[in-house]
C-alpha positions in Angstrom: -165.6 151.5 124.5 -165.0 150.0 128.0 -164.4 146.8 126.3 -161.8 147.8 124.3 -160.0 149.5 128.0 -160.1 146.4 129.7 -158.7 144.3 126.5 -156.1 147.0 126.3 -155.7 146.8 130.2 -155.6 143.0 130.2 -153.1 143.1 127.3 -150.7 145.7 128.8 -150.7 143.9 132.5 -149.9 140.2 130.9 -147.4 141.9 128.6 -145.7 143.2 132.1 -146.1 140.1 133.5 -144.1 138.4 130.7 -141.2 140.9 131.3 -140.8 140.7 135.2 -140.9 136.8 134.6 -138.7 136.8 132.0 -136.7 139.2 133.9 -136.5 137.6 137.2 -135.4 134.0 135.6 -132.4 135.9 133.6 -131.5 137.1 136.7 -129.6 134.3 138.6 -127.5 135.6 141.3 -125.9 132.2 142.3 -125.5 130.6 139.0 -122.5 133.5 138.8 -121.5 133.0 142.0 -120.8 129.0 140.9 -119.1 129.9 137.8 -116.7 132.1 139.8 -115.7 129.8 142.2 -115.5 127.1 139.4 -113.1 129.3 137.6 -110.8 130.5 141.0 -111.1 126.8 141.5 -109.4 125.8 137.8 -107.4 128.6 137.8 -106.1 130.2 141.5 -107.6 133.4 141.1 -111.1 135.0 140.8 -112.3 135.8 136.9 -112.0 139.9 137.7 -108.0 139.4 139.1 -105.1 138.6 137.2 -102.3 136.4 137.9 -100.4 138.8 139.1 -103.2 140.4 141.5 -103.5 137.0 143.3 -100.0 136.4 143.7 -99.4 139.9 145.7 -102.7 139.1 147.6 -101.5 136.0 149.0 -98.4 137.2 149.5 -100.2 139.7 151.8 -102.0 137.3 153.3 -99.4 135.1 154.5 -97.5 138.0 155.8 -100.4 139.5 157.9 -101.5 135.7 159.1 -99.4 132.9 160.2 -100.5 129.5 161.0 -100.4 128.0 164.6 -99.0 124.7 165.1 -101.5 123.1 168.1 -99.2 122.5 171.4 -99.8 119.0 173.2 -103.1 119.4 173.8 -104.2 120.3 170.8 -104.5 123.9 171.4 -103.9 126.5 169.0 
């Protein structure tokens, strides 16, 4: 009988083990992170924005920040 509970036991914890690895390679944080900024790179805006979205945020942007021109010694 105590065989058959450590089988069982052995089975159940390498079946868990299986499913956290599988799990944790699935899981791949920067690979989305990559495809993102491939895509805002292609396109001009992130994959969750449209068009539109990014257009108004820049716009935003450049009316909140304004770029320095450096003086003559190169300071901003």
């Amino acid at each position: 009988m105590s065989d058959a509970f450590a089988i069982t036991i052995l089975v159940i914890g390498v079946v868990g083990f299986i499913i956290i690895f599988r799990g944790m390679r699935g899981f791949d944080e920067r690979g989305a992170e990559d495809a993102a900024r491939t895509f805002y790179d292609e396109h001009g805006h992130w994959p969750d924005q449209t068009p539109e979205d990014a257009e108004a945020e820049r716009a935003e942007l450049a009316r909140v920040y304004t770029l320095s021109e450096p003086d003559e010694y190169d300071r901003v």
